[in-house]
ChimeraX commands (.cxc) that place a marker at each C-alpha (Angstrom):
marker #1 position 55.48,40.04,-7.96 radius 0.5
marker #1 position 55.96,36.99,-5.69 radius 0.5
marker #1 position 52.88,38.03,-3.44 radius 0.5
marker #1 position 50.82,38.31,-6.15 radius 0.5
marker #1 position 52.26,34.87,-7.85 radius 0.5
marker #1 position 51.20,33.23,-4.24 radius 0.5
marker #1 position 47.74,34.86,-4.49 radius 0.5
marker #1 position 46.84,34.15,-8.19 radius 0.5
marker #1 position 47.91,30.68,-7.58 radius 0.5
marker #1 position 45.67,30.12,-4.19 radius 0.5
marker #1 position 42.63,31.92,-5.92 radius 0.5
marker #1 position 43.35,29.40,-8.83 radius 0.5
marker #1 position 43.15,26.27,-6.51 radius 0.5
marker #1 position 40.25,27.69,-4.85 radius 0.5
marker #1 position 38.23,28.04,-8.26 radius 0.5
marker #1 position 39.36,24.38,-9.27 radius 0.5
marker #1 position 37.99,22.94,-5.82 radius 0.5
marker #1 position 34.19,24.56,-6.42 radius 0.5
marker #1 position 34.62,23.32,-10.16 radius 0.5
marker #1 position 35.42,20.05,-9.44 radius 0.5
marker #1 position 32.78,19.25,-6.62 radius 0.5
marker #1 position 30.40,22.06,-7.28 radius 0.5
marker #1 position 28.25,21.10,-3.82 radius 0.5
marker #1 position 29.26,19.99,-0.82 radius 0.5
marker #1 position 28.75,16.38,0.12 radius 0.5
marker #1 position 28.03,16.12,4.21 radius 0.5
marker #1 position 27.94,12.62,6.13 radius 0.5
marker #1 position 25.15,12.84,8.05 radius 0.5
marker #1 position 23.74,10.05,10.79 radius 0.5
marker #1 position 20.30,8.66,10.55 radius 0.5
marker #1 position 19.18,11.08,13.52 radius 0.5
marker #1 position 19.88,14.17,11.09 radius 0.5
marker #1 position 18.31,12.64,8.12 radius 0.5
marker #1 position 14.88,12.15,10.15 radius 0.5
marker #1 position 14.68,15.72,11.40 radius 0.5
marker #1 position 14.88,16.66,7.83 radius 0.5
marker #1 position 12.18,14.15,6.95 radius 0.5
marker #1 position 9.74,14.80,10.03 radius 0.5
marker #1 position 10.30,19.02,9.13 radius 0.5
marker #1 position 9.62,19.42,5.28 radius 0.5
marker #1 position 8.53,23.23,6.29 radius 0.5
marker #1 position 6.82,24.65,3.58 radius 0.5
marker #1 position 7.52,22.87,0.73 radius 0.5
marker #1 position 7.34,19.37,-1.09 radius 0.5
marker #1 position 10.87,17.37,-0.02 radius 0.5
marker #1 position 11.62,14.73,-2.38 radius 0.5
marker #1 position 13.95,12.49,-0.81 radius 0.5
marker #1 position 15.54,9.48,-3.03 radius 0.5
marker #1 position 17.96,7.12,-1.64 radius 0.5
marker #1 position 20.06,5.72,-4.02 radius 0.5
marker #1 position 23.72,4.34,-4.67 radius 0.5
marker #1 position 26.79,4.24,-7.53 radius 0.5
marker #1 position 26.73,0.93,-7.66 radius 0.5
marker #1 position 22.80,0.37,-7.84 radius 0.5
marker #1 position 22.06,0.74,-11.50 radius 0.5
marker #1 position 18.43,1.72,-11.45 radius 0.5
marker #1 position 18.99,4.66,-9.28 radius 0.5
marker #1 position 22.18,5.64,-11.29 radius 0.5
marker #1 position 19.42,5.79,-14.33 radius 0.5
marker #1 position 16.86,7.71,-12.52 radius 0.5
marker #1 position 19.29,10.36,-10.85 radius 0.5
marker #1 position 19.23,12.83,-13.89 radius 0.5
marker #1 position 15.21,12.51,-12.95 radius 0.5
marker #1 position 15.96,14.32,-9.93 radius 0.5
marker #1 position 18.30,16.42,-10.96 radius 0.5
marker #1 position 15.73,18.08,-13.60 radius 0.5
marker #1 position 12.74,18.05,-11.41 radius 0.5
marker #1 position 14.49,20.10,-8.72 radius 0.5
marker #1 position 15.92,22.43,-11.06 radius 0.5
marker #1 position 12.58,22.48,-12.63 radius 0.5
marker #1 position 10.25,23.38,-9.86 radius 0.5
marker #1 position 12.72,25.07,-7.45 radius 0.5
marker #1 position 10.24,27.77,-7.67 radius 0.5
marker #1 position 7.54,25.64,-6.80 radius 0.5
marker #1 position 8.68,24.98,-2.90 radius 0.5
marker #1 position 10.23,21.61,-3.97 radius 0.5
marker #1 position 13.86,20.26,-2.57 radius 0.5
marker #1 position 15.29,17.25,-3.73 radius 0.5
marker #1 position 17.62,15.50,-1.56 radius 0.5
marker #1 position 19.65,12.53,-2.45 radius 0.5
marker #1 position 20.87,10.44,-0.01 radius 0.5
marker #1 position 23.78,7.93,-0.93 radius 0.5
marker #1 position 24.30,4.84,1.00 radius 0.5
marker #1 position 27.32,4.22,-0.57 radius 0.5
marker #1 position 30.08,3.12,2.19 radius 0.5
marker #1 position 31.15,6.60,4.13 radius 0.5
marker #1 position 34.96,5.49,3.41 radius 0.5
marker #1 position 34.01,6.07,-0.43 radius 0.5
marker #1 position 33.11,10.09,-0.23 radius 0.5
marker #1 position 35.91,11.26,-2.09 radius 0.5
marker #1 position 36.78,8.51,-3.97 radius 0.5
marker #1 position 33.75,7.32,-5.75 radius 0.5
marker #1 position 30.29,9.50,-4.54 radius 0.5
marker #1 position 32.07,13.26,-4.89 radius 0.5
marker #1 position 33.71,12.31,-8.69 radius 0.5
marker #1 position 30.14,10.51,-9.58 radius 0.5
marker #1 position 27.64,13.38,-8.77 radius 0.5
marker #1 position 30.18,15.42,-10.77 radius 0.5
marker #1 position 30.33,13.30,-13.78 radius 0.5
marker #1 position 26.30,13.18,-13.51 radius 0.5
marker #1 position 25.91,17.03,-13.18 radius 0.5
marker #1 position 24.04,16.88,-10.32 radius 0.5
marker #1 position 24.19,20.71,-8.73 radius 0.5
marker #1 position 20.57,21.50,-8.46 radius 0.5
marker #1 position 19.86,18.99,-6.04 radius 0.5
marker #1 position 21.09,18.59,-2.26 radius 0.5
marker #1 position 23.04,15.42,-1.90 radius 0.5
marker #1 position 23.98,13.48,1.16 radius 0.5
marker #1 position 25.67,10.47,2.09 radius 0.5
marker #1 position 24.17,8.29,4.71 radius 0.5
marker #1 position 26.76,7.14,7.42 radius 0.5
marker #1 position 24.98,4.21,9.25 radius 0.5
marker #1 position 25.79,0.76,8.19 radius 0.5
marker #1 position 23.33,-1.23,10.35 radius 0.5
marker #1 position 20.01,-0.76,7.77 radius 0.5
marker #1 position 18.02,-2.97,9.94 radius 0.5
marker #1 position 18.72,-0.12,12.82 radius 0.5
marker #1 position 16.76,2.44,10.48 radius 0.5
marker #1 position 14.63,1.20,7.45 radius 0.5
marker #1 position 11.37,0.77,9.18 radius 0.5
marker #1 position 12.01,4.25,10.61 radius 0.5
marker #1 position 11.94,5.70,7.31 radius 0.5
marker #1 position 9.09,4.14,5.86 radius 0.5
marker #1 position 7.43,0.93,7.26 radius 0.5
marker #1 position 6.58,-0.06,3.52 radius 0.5
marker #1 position 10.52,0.25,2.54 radius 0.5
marker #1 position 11.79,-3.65,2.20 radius 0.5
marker #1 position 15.56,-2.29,1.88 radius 0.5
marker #1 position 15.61,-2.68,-1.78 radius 0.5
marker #1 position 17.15,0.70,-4.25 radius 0.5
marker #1 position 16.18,3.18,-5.47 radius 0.5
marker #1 position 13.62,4.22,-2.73 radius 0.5
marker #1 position 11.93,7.42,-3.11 radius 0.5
marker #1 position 9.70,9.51,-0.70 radius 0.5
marker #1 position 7.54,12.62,-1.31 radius 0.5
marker #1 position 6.85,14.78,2.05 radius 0.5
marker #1 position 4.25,17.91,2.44 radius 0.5
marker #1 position 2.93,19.12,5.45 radius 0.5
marker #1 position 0.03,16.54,4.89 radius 0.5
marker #1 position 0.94,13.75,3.18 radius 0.5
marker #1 position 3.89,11.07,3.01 radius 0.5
marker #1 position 4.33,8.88,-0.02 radius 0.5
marker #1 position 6.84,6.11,-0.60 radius 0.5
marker #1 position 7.70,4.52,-3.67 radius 0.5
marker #1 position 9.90,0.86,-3.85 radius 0.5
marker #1 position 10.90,1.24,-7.39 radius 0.5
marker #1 position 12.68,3.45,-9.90 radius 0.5
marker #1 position 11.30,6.10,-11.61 radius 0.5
marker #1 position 11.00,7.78,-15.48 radius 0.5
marker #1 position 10.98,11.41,-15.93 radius 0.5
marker #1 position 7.57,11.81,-16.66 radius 0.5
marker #1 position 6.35,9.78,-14.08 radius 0.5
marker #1 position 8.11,11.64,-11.37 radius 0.5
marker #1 position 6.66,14.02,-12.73 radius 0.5
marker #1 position 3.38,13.23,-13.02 radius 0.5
marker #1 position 3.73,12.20,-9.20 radius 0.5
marker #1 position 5.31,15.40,-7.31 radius 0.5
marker #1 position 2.21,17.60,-9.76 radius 0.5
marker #1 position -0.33,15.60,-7.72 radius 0.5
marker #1 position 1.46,17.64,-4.60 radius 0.5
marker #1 position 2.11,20.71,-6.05 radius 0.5
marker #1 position -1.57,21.57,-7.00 radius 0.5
marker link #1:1,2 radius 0.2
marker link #1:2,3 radius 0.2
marker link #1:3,4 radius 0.2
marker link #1:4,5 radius 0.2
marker link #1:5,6 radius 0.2
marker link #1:6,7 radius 0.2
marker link #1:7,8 radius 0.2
marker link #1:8,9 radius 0.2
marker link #1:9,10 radius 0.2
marker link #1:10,11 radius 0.2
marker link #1:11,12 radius 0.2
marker link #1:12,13 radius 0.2
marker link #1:13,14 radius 0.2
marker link #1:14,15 radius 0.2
marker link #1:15,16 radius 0.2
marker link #1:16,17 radius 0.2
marker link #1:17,18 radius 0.2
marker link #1:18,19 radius 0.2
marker link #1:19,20 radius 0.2
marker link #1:20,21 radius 0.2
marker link #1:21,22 radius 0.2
marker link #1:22,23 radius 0.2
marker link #1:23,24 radius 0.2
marker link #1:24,25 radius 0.2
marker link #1:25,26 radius 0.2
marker link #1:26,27 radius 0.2
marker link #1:27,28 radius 0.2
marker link #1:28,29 radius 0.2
marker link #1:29,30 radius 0.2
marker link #1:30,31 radius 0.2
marker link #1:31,32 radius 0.2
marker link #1:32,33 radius 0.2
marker link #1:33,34 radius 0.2
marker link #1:34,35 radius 0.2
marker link #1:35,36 radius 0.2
marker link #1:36,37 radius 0.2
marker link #1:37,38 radius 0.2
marker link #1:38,39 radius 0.2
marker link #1:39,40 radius 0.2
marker link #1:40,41 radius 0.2
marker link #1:41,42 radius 0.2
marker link #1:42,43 radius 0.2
marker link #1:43,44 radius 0.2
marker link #1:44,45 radius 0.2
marker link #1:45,46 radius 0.2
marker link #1:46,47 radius 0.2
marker link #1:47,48 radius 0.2
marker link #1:48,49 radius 0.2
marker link #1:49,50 radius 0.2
marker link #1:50,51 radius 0.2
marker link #1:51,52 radius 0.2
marker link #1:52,53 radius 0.2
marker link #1:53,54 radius 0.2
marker link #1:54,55 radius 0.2
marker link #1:55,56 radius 0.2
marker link #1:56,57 radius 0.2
marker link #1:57,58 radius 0.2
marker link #1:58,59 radius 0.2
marker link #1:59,60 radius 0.2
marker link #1:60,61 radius 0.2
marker link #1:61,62 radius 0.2
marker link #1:62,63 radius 0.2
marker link #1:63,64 radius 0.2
marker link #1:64,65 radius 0.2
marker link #1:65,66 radius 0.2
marker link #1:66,67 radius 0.2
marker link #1:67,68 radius 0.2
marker link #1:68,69 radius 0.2
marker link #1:69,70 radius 0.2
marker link #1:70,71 radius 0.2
marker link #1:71,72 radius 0.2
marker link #1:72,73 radius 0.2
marker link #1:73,74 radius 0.2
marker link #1:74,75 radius 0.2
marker link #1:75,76 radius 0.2
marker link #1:76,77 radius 0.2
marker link #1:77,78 radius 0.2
marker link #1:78,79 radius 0.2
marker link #1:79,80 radius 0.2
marker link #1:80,81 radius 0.2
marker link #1:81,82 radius 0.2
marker link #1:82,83 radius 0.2
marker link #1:83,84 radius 0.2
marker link #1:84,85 radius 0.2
marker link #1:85,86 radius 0.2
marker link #1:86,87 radius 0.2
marker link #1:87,88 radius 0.2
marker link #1:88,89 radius 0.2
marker link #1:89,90 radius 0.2
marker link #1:90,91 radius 0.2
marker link #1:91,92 radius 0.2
marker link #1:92,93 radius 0.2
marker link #1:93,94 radius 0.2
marker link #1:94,95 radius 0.2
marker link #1:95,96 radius 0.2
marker link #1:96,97 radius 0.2
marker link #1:97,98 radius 0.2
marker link #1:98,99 radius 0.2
marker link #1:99,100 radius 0.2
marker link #1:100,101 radius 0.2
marker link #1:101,102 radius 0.2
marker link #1:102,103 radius 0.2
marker link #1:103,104 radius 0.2
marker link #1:104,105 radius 0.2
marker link #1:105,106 radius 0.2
marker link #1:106,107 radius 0.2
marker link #1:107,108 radius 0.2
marker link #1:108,109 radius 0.2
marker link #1:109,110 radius 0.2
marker link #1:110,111 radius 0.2
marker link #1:111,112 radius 0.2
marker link #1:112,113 radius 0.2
marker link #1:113,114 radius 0.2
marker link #1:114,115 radius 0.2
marker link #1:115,116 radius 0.2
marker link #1:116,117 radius 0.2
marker link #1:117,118 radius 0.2
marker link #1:118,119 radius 0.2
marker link #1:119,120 radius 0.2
marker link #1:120,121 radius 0.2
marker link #1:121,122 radius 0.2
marker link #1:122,123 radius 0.2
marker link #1:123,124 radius 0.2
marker link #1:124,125 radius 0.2
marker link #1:125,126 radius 0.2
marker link #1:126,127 radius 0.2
marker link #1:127,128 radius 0.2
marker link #1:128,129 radius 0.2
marker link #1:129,130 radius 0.2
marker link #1:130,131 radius 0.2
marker link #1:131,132 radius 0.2
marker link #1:132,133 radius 0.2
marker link #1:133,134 radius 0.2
marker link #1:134,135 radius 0.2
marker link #1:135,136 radius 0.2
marker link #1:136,137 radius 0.2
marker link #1:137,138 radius 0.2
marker link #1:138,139 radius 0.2
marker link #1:139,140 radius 0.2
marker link #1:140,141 radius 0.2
marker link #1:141,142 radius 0.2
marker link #1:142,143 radius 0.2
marker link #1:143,144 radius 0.2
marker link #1:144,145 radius 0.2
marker link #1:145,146 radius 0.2
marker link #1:146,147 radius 0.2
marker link #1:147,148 radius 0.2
marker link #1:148,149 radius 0.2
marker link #1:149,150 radius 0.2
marker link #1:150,151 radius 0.2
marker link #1:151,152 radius 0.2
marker link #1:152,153 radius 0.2
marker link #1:153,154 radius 0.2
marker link #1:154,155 radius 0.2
marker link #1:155,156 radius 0.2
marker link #1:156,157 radius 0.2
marker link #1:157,158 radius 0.2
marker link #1:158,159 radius 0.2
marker link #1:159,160 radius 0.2
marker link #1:160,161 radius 0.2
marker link #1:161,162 radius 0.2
view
């Protein structure tokens, strides 16, 4: 009965973990993130970077969330990409994509604290300023300096999808 206590109770703990952060948060570098920007393969990559403590993107996240649940059948990944401080993983980004419900969407947190290193790398057009949102295909490259509503997200990724 002990052996089966031990194994009940691991199995528990293991169920609570993927309930409590149901994705996996990675730390990339900026050298991952732009293989994953120059490679969309063949579908539309909607990449938003974003922030807790910015509160337009914490408006426009559920956004996100819906469209890539929504067209997940339509070749379209979302990726977030936090640029909250690295040191804050656990303590603030893992508990706040939870509390949002974000599971449809890939998130990522950004580990590179010199923005002037990278910025102009991601889009020439991006000042620095959140939310910043990109829309990759195979032919075109789209960035947007501003925060979104749900229908005009919308309205934006159907203009690749056609």
């Amino acid at each position: 009965m002990v052996g089966y206590q031990k194994w009940l109770f691991v199995l528990i703990l293991f169920c609570l973990g993927h309930i409590a952060y149901p994705q996996q948060i990675r730390v990339i570098k900026y050298l991952e993130l732009r293989e994953i920007l120059d490679k969309p393969g063949d579908s539309t990559l909607v990449v938003n970077f974003w922030a807790t403590w910015c509160l337009p993107c914490v408006t426009e996240l559920p956004h996100f969330e819906k469209i890539s649940a929504q067209y997940a059948k339509k070749k379209v990944k979302v990726l977030l990409v936090s640029l909250d401080a690295a040191s804050l993983l656990k303590k603030k980004v893992e508990p706040f994509v939870v509390r949002k419900g974000i599971k449809s969407a890939k998130v990522v947190l950004l580990n590179e604290p010199d923005y002037n290193s990278w910025i102009d790398k991601v889009s020439p057009e991006w000042s620095g300023a959140l939310p910043f949102t990109l829309i990759i295909d195979s032919k075109t490259r789209k960035s947007y300096e501003r925060p979104f509503t749900e229908a005009e997200l919308a309205a934006e990724l159907k203009t690749f999808i056609q």
